[in-house]
Each structure stands twice: as structure tokens, then as C-alpha cells.
C-alpha positions as CSV (number, residue, x, y, z in Angstrom):
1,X,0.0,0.0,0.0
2,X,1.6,3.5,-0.7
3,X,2.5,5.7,1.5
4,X,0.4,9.3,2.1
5,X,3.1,10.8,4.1
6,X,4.3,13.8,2.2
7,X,7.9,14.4,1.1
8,X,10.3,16.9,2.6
9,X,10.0,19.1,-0.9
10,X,6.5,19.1,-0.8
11,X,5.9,20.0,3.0
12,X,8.0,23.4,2.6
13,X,6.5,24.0,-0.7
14,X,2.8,24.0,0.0
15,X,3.5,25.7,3.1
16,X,5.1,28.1,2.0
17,X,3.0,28.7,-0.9
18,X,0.1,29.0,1.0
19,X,1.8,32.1,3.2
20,X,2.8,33.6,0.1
21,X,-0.4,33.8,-1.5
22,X,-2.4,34.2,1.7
23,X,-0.2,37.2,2.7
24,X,1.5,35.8,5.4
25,X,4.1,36.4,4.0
26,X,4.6,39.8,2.0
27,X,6.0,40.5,-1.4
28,X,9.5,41.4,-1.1
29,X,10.0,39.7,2.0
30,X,13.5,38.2,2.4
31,X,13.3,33.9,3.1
32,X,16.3,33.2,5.3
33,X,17.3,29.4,4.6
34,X,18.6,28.6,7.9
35,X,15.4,29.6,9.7
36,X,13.5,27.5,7.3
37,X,15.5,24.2,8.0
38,X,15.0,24.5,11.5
39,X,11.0,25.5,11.5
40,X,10.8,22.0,8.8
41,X,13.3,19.6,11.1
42,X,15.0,19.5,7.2
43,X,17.9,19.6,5.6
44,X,19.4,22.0,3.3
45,X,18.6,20.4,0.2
46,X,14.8,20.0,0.3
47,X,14.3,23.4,1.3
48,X,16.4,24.3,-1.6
49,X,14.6,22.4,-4.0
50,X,11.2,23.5,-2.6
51,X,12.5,27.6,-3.1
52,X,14.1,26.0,-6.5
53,X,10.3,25.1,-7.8
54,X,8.4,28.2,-6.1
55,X,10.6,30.6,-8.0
56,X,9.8,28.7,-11.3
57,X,6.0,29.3,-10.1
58,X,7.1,32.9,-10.3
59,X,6.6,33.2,-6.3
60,X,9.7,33.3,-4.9
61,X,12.5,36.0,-6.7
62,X,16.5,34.3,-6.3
63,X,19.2,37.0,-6.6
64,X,22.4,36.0,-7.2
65,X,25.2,36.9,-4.4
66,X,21.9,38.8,-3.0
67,X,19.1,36.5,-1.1
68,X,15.8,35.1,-2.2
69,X,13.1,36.9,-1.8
70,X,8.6,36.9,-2.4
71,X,8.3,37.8,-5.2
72,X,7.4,41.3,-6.0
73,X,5.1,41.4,-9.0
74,X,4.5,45.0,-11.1
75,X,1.4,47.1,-11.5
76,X,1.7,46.5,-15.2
77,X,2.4,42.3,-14.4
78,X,-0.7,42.5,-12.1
79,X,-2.9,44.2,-14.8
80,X,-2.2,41.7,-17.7
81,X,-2.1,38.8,-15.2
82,X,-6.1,40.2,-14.5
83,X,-6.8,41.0,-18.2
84,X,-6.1,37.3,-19.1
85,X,-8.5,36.0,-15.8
86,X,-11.3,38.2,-17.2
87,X,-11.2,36.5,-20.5
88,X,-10.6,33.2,-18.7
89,X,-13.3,33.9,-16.4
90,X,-16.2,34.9,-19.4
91,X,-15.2,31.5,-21.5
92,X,-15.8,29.8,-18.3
93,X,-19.2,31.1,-17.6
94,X,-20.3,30.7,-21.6
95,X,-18.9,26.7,-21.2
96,X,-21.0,26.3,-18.0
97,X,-24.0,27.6,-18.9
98,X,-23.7,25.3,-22.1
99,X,-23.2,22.4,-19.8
100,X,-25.2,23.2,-16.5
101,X,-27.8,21.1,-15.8
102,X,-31.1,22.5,-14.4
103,X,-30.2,21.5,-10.9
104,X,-26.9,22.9,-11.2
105,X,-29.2,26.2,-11.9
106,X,-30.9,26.1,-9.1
107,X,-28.3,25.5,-7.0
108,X,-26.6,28.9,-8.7
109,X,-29.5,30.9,-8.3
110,X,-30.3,29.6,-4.6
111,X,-26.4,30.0,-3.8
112,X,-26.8,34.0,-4.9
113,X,-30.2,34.5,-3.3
114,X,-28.6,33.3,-0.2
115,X,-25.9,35.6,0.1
116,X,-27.9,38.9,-0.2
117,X,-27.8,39.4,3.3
118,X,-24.5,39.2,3.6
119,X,-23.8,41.6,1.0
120,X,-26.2,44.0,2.1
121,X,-24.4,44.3,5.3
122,X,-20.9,44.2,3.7
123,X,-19.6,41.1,5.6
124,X,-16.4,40.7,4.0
125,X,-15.5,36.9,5.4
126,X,-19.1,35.4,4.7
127,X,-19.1,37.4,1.2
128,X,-15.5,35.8,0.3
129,X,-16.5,32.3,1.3
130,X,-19.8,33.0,-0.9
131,X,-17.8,34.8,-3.6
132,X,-15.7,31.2,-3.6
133,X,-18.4,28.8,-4.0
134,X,-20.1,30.7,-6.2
135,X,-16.8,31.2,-8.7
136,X,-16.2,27.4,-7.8
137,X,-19.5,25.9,-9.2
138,X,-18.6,28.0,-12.6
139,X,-15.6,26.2,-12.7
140,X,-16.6,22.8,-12.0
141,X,-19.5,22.9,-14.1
142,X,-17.6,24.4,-17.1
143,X,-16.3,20.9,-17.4
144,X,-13.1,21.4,-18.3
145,X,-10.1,21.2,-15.6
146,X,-7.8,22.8,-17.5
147,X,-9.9,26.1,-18.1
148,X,-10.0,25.8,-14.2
149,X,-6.6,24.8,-13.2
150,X,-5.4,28.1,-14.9
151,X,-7.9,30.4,-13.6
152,X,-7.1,28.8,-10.1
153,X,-3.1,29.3,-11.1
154,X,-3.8,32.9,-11.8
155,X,-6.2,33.3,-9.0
156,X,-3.7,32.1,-6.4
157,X,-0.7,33.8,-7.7
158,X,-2.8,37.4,-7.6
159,X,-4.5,36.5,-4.2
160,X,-2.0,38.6,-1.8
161,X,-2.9,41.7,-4.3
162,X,-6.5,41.2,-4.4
163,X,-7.5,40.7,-0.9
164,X,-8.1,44.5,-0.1
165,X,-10.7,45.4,-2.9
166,X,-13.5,43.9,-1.1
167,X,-12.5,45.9,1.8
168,X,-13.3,49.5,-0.5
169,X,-16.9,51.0,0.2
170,X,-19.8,49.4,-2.1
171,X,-17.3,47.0,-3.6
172,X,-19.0,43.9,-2.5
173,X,-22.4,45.4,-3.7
174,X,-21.1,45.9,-6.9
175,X,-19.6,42.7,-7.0
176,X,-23.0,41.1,-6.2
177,X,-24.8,42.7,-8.4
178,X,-22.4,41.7,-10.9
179,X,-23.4,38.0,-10.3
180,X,-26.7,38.6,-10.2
181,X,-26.4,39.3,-14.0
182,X,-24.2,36.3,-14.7
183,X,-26.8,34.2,-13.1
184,X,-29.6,35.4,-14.4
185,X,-27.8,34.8,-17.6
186,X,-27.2,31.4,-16.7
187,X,-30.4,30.5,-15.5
188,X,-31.8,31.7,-18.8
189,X,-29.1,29.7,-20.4
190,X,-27.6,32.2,-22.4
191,X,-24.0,31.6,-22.4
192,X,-23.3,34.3,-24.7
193,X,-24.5,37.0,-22.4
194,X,-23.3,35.2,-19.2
195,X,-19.9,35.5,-20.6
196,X,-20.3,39.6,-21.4
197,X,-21.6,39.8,-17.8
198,X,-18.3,37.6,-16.8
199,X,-16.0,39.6,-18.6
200,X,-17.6,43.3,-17.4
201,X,-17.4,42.0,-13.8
202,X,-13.9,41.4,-13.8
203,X,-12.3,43.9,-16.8
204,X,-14.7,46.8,-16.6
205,X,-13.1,50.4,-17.5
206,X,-12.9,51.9,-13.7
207,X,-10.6,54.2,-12.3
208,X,-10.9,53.2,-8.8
209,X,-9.5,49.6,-9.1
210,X,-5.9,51.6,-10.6
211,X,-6.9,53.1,-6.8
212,X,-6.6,50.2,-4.8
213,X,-4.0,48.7,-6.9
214,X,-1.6,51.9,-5.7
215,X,-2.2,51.6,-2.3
216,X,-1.6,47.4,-2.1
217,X,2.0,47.0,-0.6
218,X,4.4,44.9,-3.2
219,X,3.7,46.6,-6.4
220,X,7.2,47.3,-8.1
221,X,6.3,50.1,-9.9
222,X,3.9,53.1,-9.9
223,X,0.6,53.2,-11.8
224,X,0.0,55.7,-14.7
225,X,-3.2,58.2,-13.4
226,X,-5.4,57.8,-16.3
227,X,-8.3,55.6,-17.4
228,X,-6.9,52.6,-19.1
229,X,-8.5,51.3,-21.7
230,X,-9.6,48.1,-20.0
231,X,-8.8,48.3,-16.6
232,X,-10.0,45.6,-14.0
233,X,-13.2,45.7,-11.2
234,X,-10.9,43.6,-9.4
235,X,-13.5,42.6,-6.6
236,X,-14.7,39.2,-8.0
């Protein structure tokens, strides 16, 4: 029978994957190997290879003769890295609303009704876990884990830069409202327009997402003050 126990590699890794894109631990935050041996009861080559991988994930920044580092990702990385979720995001919702079935609907429609109240009151952890299962049941019903394991990818790798938008006033109204119209889309099973409503609720043209973007800590570069042509909601 095979063993479940997880290798040396893989402990550090998830962990410290999970800090990074949980915020734990911030973007530009030196990793100091030594420490990380003796929090693991490792050795210094598993840690190694574990920093080795996240840095190919684009998490983790190695400087030559200079340390290792979270990565830091730029406004202008962020914004593409967001432009390719919205796209993502709508071909999801078109593919599941092809492929829902009418008790997958249902369950849509009585997810959304159910969260109301916490939107109205602006209850950021009960609107995030909604905001989760109500993304998830897209993805899973889109039928096709590929679609969804780079959605998640991106997802994850953005989180740490994300987390404060539901935190601006009327953002998780906003965001509701924006679901409402997916779901109404879906429940009429109109996958065209349920990806339009995707797409606007993530990549709308809004000035106050380059906002929150310039006050989340980590961003290597500054943001131009204009209105982009597609700039991104952000809350999702």
C-alpha cells in the first residue's frame, strides 16, 4: 500500500506557498534558509529544491550573491495577469451555462439569493467564502479542468494583491450585483451573455480599481493616473 506521508519538498513547498499567497508572507520579503530548516526539522537540500520550484512558479525571486526573496510582482504584471483572468473567467461562464444542468441552476441561483444578506451588510468573510463557491460551481461545471486549473493558477498567484478590494466601500455590492447578472444569464441559459456579464465584472473600464492597486504593498512600480482602456473591477 503507498505511502500518504508527504515528502520533505513538498511540505516546505505547500506551506510556503500557502503564506505567500495568503499574505502571510509579503512580497518582497527576504526567506532566510537557515530559519527555514529548523521551522521544517529539514535539511538543506529539500528546502532548496522546494524555493528552487516556487521561484519557477514565479513566487519566490532568487538574486544571485543577494538572497531570495517573495516575489514582487509590477502594476503592469498585475494588470495583464487580471486581463487574461477576465477572458478566462467569461469562456468559463459561456462553457457552464452550455453544460449546466437545471439543478446545477438552481443550486446557482439559490447559492446567490442566499448571500444577499450578507452583501447588504458588507460582511467581508461570509461574502468571500460566498464569492468562492459561487466562482467554484462555474468552474466545476464548465467541465473542463484545464480552463479551471489556470484560472485557479492565476487566481492564487494574484491573491495577496486582491485581498483588499472587497475591503473599498460598495465593492461587494457591486460585486453582487455583478453575479446577479451572470446568473440570471445562466439560469436563462444564455451563455453568450453570461460571458459579457463575466468579462464586465472582472475587466470593466474603472478608475478606482488603478486606486486600490496603488495603495496594495508589493507593487514594483507606480501606476499611470489615467483611465486605461480596460482596466480591471478587481473585486470578483
Amino acid at each position: 500500500m503507498p505511502s500518504t506521508k508527504k515528502s520533505a519538498v513538498t511540505l516546505v513547498r505547500e506551506v510556503l506557498e500557502d503564506e505567500i499567497n495568503s499574505g502571510v508572507r509579503q512580497p518582497g520579503e527576504p526567506l532566510d534558509e537557515n530559519e527555514l530548516m529548523e521551522r521544517f526539522g529539514v535539511s538543506r537540500t529539500p528546502v532548496r529544491t522546494a524555493v528552487l520550484q516556487l521561484s519557477m512558479q514565479g513566487l519566490i525571486t532568487i538574486l544571485p550573491r543577494s538572497g531570495t526573496y517573495v516575489a514582487r510582482m509590477s502594476a503592469r504584471e498585475l494588470l495583464a495577469m487580471l486581463e487574461v483572468l477576465a477572458e478566462l473567467e467569461a469562456a468559463c461562464a459561456r462553457l457552464a451555462t452550455r453544460r449546466f444542468s437545471p439543478a446545477d441552476r438552481r443550486k446557482l441561483k439559490a447559492l446567490h439569493e442566499e448571500a444577499l444578506p450578507a452583501a447588504q451588510r458588507e460582511d467581508h468573510e461570509a461574502y468571500e467564502r460566498y464569492n468562492a463557491q459561487w466562482h467554484g460551481m462555474l468552474y466545476a461545471g464548465c467541465l473542463n479542468p484545464y480552463l479551471r486549473d489556470q484560472i485557479l493558477t492565476i487566481r492564487r498567484r494574484s491573491k495577496v494583491y486582491r485581498r483588499s478590494v472587497f475591503e473599498e466601500p460598495s465593492r461587494i455590492r457591486i460585486s453582487y450585483a455583478d453575479h446577479g447578472r451572470v446568473t440570471d444569464a445562466v439560469m436563462a441559459g444564455d451563455p453568450e451573455a453570461a460571458g459579457r456579464a463575466m468579462l464586465e465584472h472582472i475587466a470593466g473600464s474603472t478608475q478606482d480599481f488603478l486606486e486600490v492597486l496603488a495603495r496594495i504593498p508589493g507593487l514594483e512600480d507606480g501606476l499611470v493616473r489615467r483611465k486605461p482602456a480596460a482596466a480591471m473591477h478587481g473585486a470578483s
